[in-house]
Backbone as numpy.savetxt, mean C-alpha at the origin, in Angstrom:
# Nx Ny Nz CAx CAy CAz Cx Cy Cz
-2.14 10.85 3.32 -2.24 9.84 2.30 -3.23 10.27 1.23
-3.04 9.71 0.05 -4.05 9.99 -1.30 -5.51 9.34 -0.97
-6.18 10.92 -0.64 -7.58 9.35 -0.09 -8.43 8.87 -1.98
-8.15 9.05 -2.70 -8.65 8.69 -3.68 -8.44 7.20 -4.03
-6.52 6.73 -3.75 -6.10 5.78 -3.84 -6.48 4.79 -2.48
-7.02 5.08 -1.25 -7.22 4.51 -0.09 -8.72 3.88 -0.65
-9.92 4.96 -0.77 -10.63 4.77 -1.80 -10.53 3.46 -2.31
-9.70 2.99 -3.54 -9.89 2.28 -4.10 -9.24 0.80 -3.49
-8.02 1.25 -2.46 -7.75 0.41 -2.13 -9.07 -1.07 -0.88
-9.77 -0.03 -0.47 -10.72 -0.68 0.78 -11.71 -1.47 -0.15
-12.53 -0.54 -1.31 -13.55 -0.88 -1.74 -13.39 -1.86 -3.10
-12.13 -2.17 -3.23 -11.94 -3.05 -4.10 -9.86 -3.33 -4.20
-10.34 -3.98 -3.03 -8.62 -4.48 -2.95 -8.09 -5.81 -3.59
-8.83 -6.53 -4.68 -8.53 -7.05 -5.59 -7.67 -6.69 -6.93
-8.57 -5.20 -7.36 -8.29 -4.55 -8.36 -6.57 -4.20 -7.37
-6.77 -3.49 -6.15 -5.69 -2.75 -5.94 -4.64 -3.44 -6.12
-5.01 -4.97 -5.68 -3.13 -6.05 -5.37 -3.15 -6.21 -7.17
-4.17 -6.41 -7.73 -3.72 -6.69 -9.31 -3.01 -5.32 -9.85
-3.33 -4.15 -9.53 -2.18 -3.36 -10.26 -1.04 -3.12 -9.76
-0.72 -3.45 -8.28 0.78 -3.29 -7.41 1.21 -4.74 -8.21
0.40 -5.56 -8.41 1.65 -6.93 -9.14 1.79 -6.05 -10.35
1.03 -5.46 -11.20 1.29 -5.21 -12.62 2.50 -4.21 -12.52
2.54 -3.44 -11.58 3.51 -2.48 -11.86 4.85 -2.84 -11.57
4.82 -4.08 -10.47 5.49 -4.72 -10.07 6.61 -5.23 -11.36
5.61 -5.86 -12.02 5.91 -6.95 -12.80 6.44 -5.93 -14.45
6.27 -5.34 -14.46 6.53 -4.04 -15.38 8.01 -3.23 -14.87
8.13 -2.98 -14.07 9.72 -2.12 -12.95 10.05 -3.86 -13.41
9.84 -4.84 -12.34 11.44 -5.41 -12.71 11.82 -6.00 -14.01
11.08 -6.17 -15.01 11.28 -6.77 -16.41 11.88 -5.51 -16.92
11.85 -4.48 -16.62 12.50 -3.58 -17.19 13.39 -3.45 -16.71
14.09 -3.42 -15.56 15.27 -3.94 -14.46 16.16 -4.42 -15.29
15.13 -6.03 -15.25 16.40 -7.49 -15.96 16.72 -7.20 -17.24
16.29 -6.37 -18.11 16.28 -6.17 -19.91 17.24 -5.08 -19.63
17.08 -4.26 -18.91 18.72 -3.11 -18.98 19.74 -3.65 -18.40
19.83 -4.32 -17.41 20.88 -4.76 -16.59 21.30 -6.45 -17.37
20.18 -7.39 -17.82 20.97 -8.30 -18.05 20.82 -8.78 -19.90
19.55 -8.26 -20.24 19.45 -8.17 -21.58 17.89 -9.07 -21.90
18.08 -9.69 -20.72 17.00 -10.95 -21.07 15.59 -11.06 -19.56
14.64 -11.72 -19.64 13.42 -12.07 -18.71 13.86 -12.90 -17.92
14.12 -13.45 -16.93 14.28 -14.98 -16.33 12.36 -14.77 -16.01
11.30 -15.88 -16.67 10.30 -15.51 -15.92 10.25 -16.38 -14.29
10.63 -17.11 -14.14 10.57 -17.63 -13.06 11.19 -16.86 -11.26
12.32 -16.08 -12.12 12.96 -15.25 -11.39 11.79 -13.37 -10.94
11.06 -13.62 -12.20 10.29 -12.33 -12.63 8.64 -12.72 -11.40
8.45 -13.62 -11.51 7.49 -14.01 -10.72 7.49 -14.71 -9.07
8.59 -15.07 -8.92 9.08 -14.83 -7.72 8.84 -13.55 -7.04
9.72 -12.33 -7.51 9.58 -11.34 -7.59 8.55 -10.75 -7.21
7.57 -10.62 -8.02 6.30 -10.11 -8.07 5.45 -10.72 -6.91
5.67 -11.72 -6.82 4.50 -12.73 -5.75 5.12 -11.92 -3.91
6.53 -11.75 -3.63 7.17 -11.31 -2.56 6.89 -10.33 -2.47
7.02 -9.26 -3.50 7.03 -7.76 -3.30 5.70 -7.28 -3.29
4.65 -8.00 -3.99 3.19 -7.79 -3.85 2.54 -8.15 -2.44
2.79 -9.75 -1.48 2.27 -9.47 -0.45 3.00 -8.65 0.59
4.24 -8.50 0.21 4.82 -7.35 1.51 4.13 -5.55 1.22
3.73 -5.33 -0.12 3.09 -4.56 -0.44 1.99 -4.19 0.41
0.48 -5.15 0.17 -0.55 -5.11 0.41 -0.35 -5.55 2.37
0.54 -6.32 2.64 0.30 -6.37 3.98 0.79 -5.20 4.85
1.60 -4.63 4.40 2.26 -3.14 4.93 0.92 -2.13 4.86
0.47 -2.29 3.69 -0.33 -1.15 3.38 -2.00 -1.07 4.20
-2.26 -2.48 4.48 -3.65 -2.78 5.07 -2.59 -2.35 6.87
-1.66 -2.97 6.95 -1.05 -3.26 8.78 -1.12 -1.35 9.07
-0.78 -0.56 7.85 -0.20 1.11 8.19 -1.87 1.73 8.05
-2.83 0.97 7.52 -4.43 1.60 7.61 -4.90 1.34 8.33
-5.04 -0.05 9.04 -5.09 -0.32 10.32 -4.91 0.32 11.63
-3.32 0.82 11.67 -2.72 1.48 12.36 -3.47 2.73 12.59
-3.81 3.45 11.46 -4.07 4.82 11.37 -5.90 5.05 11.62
-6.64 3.82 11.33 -7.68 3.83 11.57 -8.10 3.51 13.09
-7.20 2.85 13.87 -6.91 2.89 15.42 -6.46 3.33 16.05
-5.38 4.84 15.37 -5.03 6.18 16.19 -6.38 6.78 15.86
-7.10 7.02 15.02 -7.75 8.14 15.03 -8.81 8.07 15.51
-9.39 6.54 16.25 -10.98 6.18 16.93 -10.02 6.51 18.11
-8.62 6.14 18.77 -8.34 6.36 20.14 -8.30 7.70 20.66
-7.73 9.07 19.65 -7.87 10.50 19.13 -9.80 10.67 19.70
-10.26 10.08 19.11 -11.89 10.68 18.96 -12.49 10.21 20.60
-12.19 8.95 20.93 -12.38 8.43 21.97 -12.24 9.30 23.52
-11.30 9.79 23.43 -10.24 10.44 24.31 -11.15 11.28 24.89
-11.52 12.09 23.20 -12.32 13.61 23.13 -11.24 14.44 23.31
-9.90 14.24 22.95 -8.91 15.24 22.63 -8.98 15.41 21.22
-9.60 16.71 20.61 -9.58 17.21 19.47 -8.80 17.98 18.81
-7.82 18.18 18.87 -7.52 19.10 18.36 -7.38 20.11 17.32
-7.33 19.61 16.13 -7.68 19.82 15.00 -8.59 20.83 15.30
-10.07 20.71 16.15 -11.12 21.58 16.19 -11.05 23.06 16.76
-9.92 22.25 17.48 -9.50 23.69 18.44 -10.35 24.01 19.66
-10.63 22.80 20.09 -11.58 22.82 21.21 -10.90 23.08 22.62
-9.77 23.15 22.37 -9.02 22.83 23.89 -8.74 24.06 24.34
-8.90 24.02 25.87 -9.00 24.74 26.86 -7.85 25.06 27.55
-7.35 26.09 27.85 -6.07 26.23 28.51 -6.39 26.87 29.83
């Protein structure tokens, strides 16, 4: 993963959900204007509100995940990476 973007996501996950809505909200208005010509905003913010918390909850549930393989990894004292292991 981009740790620059993880980075920003932990230490300020306000900023982070405000630019996944913005970009959000930017892709599908550009969507509805090629495909139908026009904004529905109500349809546009729907949108944005669904795809933003399935966003941020995927993304905290998959750091989660990965921050509790890698204490169970360290825990173990199976290293591998280090190349500590013994045959």
């Amino acid at each position: 993963m981009n740790m620059e973007s993880d980075d920003i996501a932990v230490e300020r996950p306000v900023l982070a959900t405000v630019v996944v809505a913005a970009v959000a909200t930017v892709a599908y208005v550009g969507v509805q204007l090629v495909s139908d010509g026009g904004v529905a905003p109500a349809e546009t913010a729907s949108f944005v509100l669904i795809f933003t918390l399935v966003y941020v909850a995927g993304a905290r549930y998959l750091r989660e995940r990965t921050a509790d393989a890698d204490g169970a990894d360290d825990a173990s004292g199976d290293n591998a990476a280090s190349g500590d292991a013994t045959e």
